[in-house]
C-alpha positions, -999 to +999 in steps of 0.1 A: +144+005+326+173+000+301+173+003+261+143-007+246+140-010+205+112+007+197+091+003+160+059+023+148+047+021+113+022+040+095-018+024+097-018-001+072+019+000+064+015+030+043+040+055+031+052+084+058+079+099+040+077+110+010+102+136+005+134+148+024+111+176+036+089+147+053+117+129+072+132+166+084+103+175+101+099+139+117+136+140+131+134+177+146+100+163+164+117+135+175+151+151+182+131+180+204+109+158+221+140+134+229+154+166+247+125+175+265+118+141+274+155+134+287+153+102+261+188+086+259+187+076+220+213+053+209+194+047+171+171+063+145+163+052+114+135+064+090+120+044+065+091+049+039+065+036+058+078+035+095+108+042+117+129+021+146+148+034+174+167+022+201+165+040+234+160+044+272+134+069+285+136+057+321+103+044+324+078+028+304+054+058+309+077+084+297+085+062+268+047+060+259+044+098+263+078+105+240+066+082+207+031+093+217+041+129+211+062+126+184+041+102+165+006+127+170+028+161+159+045+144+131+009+131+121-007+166+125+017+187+105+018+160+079-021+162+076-018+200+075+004+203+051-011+174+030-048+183+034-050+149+049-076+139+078-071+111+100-048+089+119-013+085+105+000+058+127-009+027+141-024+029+176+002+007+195+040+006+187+059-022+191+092-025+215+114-049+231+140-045+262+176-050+251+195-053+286+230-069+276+254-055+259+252-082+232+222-082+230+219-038+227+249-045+199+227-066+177+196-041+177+220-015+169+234-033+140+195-042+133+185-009+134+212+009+114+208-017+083+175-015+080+180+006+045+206-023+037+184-047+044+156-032+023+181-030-007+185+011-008+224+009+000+252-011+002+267+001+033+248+012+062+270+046+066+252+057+030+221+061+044+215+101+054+183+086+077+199+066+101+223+093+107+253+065+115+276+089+089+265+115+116+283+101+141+319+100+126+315+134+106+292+170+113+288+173+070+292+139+058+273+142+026+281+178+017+311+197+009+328+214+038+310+245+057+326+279+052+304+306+068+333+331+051+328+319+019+290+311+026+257+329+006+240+356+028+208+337+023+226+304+038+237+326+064+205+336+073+192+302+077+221+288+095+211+317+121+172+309+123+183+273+127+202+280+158+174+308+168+148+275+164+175+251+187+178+281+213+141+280+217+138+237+219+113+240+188+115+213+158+116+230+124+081+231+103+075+226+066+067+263+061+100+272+079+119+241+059+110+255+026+117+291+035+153+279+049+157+262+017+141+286-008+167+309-024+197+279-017+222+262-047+223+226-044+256+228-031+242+250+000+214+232+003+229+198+011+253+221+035+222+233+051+207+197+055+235+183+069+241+212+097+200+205+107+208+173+114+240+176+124+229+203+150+197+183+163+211+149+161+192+129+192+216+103+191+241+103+225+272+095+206+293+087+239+266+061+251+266+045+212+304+045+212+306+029+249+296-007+233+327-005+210+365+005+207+359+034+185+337+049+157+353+026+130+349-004+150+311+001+155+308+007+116+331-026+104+307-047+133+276-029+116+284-040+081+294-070+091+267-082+112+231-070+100+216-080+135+182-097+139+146-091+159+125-118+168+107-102+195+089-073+171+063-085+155+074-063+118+064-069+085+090-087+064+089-089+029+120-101+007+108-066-017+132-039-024+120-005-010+134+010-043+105+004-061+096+035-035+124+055-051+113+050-084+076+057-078+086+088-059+107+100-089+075+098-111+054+117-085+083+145-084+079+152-125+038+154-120+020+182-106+028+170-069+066+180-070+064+207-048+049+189-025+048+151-029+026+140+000+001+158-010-006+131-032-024+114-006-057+138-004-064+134-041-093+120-054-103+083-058-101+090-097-065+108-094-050+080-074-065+051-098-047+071-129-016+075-104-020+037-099-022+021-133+011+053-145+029+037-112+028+003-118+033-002-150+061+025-152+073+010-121+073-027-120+055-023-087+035-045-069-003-035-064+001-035-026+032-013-028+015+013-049-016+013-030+009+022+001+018+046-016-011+069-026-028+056+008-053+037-014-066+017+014-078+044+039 
C-alpha cells in the first residue's frame, strides 16, 4: 500500500473547529495516533468543517483503525467539552491511492492549499493548520524561544508538554487551557508553536524526497494548487472567511471562553445566533446553520 489522500468531514458538513483550542487537540490525536500507528504522514491540513491528509499506513486496515481512532477521540472530547451528544463525523471517509511521484506531488500541493483555495491566505506557508511553515522553521509564527529569558509559568508548560510526548499522550482541552492560562500573548504563540512543532506527524525527509529542497517544494506548492477528482468533496466557489467573521462575533458573546460550546444551545439560542450571524455577517443560511449545527 503506498500514499493514499485521505478526507473526512464533519456529518452534514458542519463546523469542527471552532477555536485554536479545537484544531490543537485534533493534531495531538492525530499526531499520537500517527505514532502509535507507524502512519508515514506526508500532509495535514485542518479546515472548519473537515481535514485532508496524505499518508501511508501500510495497509488498508491499519488505515481504517488510524482515522477511525482519531476521528471517535477527537469526537468524544469535543462532545465532552461542548456538552454535545452524538456523532461528529461522517461514517465513511473518503481516500484515494497516489502511487507516482507525480501524481503524490499534486495531492501535496492539493492538500497544502486547501486554505488558499478556500480564500483564508494568500500563500499556502501562512496557514499555521497545514503546518507547511513547520517544515522549514520550529517557531515560524512566533518570536524566537529563549528558555533563559523565558516566564517560569512558560517553563512549566514547556516541561508538561514534553512530560505529555514522553508518555505518547495527545494534549486535552483541560490541559490546553491550563498550559495556556497564566501566558502573554507573546508566550503563548511561543508555546503554540513548540506543541506543534514538537508533535508535528509530518515525516519531513519522506515530504522533502519528492523535491530538491524545502524552498523548491514551497515555490511548486504556490505555483501549482493541485487537483482531486477521485474524492468525491464538496466544492463551493464560497470564501471560508465568512467562518472567520462569524467566529469573531461568537468570541465577543457569552461563548468566548469556549466557542464550541455554542453547539448544545437551545433551538431558541441558535435562531437569535442565526438571524445576529447573518445579517452581521453577509453569510449564507447554509453556512450559518454549519455553524451552530442547526441541522442535527
Amino acid at each position: 500500500m503506498g500514499f493514499e489522500h485521505v478526507f473526512q468531514h464533519a456529518k452534514g458538513y458542519n463546523v469542527l473547529f471552532y477555536s485554536w483550542e479545537d484544531r490543537l487537540v485534533f493534531f495531538t490525536i492525530f499526531s499520537t495516533f500517527a505514532k502509535r500507528f507507524d502512519v508515514t504522514v506526508i500532509a495535514l491540513a485542518l479546515m472548519f468543517n473537515h481535514f485532508h491528509c496524505l499518508i501511508n499506513a501500510g495497509t488498508s486496515r491499519v488505515m481504517a483503525l488510524f482515522i477511525g481512532t482519531v476521528t471517535s477521540t477527537y469526537a468524544m472530547a469535543f462532545n465532552k467539552d461542548g456538552g454535545r451528544k452524538g456523532p461528529l463525523f461522517e461514517k465513511a471517509y473518503g481516500n484515494a491511492s497516489k502511487r507516482t511521484d507525480k501524481i503524490i506531488r499534486t495531492a501535496i500541493s492539493y492538500n497544502y492549499n486547501n486554505s488558499v483555495e478556500k480564500g483564508l491566505f494568500t500563500r499556502a506557508e501562512e496557514d499555521r493548520w497545514n503546518f507547511l511553515a513547520y517544515i522549514g522553521s520550529e517557531g515560524p509564527f512566533s518570536a524566537p524561544l529563549r528558555l533563559s529569558e523565558a516566564s517560569k509559568d512558560l517553563k512549566n508548560s514547556i516541561l508538561e508538554v514534553n512530560q505529555h510526548l514522553k508518555d505518547g499522550a495527545y494534549l486535552r482541552y483541560m490541559t490546553i487551557r491550563r498550559l495556556f492560562k497564566n501566558l502573554s500573548h507573546r508566550e503563548s504563540e511561543q508555546l503554540l508553536d513548540y506543541i506543534i512543532g514538537r508533535y508535528l506527524p509530518i515525516d519531513k525527509k519522506e515530504l522533502l524526497s519528492f523535491y530538491k529542497s524545502y524552498e523548491d517544494m514551497v515555490i511548486a506548492i504556490n505555483s501549482n494548487t493541485g487537483s482531486e477528482y477521485e474524492i468525491r468533496e464538496e466544492y463551493t466557489s464560497d470564501s471560508d472567511m465568512v467562518y472567520v467573521d462569524m467566529l469573531g462575533i461568537v468570541n465577543r458573546s457569552s461563548y468566548s471562553a469556549n466557542p464550541h460550546r455554542i453547539v448544545s444551545a437551545s433551538r431558541q439560542e441558535k435562531e437569535k445566533f442565526f438571524s445576529v450571524l447573518k445579517t452581521a455577517c453577509r453569510a449564507k443560511d447554509y453556512q450559518v446553520s454549519r455553524l451552530l449545527h442547526l441541522n442535527e
